[in-house]
VOGUGU-887363 format. One record per residue (C-alpha): residue in one letter; chain; x, y, z. Coordinates in nm, 2 decimals, always signed. Example, Ala and Ser with C-alpha at 12.3 -4.5 7.8 and 13.67 -1.06 7.14 Angstrom:
<rs>
  residu  chaine       u       v       w
       a       A   +1.23   -0.45   +0.78
       s       A   +1.37   -0.11   +0.71
</rs>
This chain:
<rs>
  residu  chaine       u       v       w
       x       A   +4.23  -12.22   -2.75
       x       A   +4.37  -12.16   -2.40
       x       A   +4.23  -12.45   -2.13
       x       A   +3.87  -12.44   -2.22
       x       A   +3.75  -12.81   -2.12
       x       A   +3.68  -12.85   -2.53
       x       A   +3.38  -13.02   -2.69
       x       A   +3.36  -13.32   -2.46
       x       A   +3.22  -13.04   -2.19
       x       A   +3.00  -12.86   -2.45
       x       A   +2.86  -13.20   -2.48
       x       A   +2.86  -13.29   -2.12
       x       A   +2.66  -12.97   -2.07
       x       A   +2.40  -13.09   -2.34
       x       A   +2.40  -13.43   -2.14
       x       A   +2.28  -13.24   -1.85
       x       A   +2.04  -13.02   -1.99
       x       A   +1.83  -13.32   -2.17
       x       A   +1.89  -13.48   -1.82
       x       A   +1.71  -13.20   -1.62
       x       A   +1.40  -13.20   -1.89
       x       A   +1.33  -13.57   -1.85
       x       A   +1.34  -13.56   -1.44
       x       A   +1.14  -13.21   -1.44
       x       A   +0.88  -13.42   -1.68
       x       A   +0.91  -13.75   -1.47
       x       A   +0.79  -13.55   -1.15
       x       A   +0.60  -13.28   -1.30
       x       A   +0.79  -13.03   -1.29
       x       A   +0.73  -12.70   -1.46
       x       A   +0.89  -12.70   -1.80
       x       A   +1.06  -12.37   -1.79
       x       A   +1.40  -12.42   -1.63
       x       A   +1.48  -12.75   -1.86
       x       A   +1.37  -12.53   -2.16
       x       A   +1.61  -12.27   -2.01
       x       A   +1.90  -12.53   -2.00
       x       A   +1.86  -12.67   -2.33
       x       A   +1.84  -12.32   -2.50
       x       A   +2.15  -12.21   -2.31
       x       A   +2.33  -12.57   -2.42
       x       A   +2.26  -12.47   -2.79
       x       A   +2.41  -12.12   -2.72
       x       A   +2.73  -12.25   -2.56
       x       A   +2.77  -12.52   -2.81
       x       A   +2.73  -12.25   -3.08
       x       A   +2.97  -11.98   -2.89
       x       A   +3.22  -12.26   -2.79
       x       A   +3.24  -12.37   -3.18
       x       A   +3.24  -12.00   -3.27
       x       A   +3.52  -11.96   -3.06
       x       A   +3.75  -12.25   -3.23
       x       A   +3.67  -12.09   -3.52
       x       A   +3.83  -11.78   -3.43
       x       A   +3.52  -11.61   -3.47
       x       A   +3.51  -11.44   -3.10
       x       A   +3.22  -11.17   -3.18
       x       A   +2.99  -11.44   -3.28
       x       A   +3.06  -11.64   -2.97
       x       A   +3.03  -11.33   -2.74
       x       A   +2.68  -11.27   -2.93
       x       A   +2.60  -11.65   -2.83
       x       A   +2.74  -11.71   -2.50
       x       A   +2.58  -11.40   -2.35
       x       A   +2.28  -11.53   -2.47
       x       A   +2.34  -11.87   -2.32
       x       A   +2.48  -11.67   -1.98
       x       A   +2.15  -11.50   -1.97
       x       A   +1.96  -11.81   -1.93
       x       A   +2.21  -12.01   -1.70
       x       A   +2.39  -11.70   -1.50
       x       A   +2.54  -11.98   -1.27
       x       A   +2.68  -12.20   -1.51
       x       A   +3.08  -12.22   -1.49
       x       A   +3.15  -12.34   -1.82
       x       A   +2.93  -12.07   -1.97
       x       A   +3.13  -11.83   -1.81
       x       A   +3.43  -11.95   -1.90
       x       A   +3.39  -11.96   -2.23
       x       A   +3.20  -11.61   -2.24
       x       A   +3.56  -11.48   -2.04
       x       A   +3.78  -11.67   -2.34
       x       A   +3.59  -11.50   -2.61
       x       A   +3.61  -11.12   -2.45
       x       A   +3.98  -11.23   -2.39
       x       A   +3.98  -11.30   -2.77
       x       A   +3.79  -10.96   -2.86
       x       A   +4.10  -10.74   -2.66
       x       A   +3.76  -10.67   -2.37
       x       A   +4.01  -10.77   -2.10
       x       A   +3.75  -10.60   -1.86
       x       A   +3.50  -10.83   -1.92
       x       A   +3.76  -11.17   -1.94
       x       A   +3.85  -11.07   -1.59
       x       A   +3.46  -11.05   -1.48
       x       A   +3.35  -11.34   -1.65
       x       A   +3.64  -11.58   -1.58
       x       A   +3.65  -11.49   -1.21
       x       A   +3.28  -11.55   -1.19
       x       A   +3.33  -11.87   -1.36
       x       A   +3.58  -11.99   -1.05
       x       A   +3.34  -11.85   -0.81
       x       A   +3.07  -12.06   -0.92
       x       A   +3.32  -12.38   -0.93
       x       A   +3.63  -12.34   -0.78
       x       A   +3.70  -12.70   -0.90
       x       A   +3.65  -12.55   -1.23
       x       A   +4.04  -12.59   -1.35
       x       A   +4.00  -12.46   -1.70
       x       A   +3.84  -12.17   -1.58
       x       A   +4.12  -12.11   -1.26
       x       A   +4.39  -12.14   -1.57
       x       A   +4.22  -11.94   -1.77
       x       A   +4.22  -11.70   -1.51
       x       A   +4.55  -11.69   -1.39
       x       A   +4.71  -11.61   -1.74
       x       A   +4.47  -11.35   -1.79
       x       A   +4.57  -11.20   -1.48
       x       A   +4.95  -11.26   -1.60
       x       A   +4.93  -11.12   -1.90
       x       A   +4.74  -10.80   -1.76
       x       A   +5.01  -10.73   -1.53
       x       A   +5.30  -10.77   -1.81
       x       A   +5.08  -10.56   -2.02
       x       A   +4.77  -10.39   -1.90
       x       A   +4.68  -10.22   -2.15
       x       A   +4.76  -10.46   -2.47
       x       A   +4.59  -10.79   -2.38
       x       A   +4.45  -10.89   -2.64
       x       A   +4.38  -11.27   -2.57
       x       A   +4.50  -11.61   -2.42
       x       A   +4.72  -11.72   -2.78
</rs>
């Protein structure tokens, strides 16, 4: 898989989301947004192992789901751009990968990620079918 950050970030995402449910309970919080995060962390995890396993239509069906939850996650969109990159919908790589930089532009994985999608477009525009 092209420069996706790999399952040390899917768990790092996890990480946060339990994080964010035990400070939103410590201050009382409403438990919404932490039950947002952790939702979306399952989705990722289950579109970013989708993904490895070639599998890109499940991980679309799961990272839009997870992307719906957590619009301004980087990672999420990164991997959402990888997986329409892998399903030939170039269109929607581009959108989701350059949203995923403009929510992090430390976001290196999702810069790369990018950039050969923008490469590859302009070699061949109309026969990307992903980052292999």
């Amino acid at each position: 898989m092209n420069a996706s950050g790999g399952g040390g970030r899917v768990m790092g995402f996890v990480r946060v989301a339990l994080a964010a449910l035990v400070v939103s309970a410590c201050v009382g919080c409403a438990t919404s947004p932490p039950v947002r995060a952790i939702r979306a962390a399952r989705y990722y995890a289950a579109g970013t192992e989708a993904l490895e396993r070639g599998e890109p239509r499940k991980a679309i069906e799961a990272l839009e789901r997870a992307a719906r939850l957590m619009p301004d996650a980087s990672e999420i969109q990164n991997h959402l751009g990888l997986a329409y990159w892998a399903d030939a919908r170039s269109e929607d790589a581009l959108r989701a990968l350059s949203r995923a930089v403009e929510l992090d532009c430390d976001n290196e994985a999702a810069r790369i990620n990018l950039e050969r999608l923008q490469a590859a477009r302009r070699v061949s525009p109309r026969s990307v079918s992903h980052g292999g």
